[in-house]
N, C-alpha and C positions, 0 to 999 in steps of 0.2 A: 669618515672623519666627521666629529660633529660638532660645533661652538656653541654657546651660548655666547652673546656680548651685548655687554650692557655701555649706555653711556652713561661717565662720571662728571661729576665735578671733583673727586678724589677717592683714593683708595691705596687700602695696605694689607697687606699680608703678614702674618707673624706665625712660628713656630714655636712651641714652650715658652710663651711668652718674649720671644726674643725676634722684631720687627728682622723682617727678610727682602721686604720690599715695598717700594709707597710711591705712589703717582698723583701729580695736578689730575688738569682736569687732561681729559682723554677716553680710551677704552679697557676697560673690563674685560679679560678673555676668560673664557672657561672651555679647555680645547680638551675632547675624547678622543683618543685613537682606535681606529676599529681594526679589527682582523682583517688581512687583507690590504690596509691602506696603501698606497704608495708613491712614490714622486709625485704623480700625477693630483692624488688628492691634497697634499701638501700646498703643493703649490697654486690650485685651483683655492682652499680657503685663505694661504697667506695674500692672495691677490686679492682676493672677495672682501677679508677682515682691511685689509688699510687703505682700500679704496670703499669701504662702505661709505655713502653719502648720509650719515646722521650726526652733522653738526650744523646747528643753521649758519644761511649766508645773511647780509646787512638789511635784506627785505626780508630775517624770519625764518625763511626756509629750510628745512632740512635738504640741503643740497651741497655741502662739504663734508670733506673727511676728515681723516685724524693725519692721516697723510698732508691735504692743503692747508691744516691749519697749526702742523708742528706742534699737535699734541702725543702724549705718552699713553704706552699699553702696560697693564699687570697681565703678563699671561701666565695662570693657572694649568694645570694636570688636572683634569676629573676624569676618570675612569667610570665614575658614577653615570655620565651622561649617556653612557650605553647600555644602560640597564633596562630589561624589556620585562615591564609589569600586565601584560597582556594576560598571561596565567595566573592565577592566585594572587598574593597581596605582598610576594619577595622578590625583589627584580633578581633577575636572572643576567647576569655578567659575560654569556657565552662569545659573546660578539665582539669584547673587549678584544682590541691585543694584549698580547703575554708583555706583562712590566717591561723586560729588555728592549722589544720591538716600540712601546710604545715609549719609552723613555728616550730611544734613538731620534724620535717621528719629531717626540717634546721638544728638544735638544734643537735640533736643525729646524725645528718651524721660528725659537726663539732667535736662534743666529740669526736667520734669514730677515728676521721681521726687525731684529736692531739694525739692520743696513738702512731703515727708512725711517724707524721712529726710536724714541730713546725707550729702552724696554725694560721691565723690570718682571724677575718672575718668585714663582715659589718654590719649596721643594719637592721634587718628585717623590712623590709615593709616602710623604710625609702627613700629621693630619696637622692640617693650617687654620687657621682664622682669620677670617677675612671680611675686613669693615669697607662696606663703599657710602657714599654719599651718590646715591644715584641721580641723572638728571633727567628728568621728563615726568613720569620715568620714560628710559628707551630703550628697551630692550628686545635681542634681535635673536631668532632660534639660526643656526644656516646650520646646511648639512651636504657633504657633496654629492653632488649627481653619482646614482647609478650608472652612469656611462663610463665613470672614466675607471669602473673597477674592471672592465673587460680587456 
């Protein structure tokens, strides 16, 4: 599994022009699901993503979450984030999961992740548009450990 997340001051998602979803300030998800993923990597990046420490505390620092500070997540479907441009100059999707598997992964990472923060997402396998207002900027690649696909 692999994220991309960014931190916002806001952000929205729209479908044929028709808004799907919109967050304060918070985090940005753009979550891949890989062949293979499972429980295990789920919940290693839902723990990872809402305990990431990039929000500052009152001296500054980037050392709170979106978790400690009651802010909102957009979480996105990109499939795109498993594309492997290593060969030639067209990524190659092998490594994706198949739509069903990775629509199930989408599904249950967002249920899970609204138990902690208020979550808003887009539509799966739809093409979106998607405006943020980035802060820092901050942006975070994470990908789960090889270990936990054994």
């Amino acid at each position: 599994m692999k994220a991309v997340v960014q931190r916002v001051k806001a952000a929205s998602v729209s479908v044929g022009g028709e808004e799907k979803g919109r967050i304060g300030e918070g985090l940005l998800v753009f979550l891949g699901v890989e062949e293979g993923d499972s429980e295990a990597e789920l919940n290693w990046m839902l723990k990872k993503i809402i305990n990431l420490r990039i929000f500052q505390d009152d001296a500054g620092r980037m050392n709170l979450s979106a978790l400690d500070r009651g802010f909102e997540a957009l979480v996105i479907s990109q499939f795109t984030l498993l594309g492997d441009c290593r060969r030639g100059n067209r990524p190659n999707f092998m490594k994706a999961a198949s739509a069903e598997e990775a629509k199930r992964m989408y599904k249950t990472f967002c249920e899970r992740a609204a138990d902690k923060l208020d979550v808003q997402t887009g539509v799966f396998g739809a093409m979106m548009n998607i405006v943020a207002e980035n802060d820092g900027p901050v942006t975070i690649i994470l990908e789960t450990p090889e270990r936990l696909k054994s």
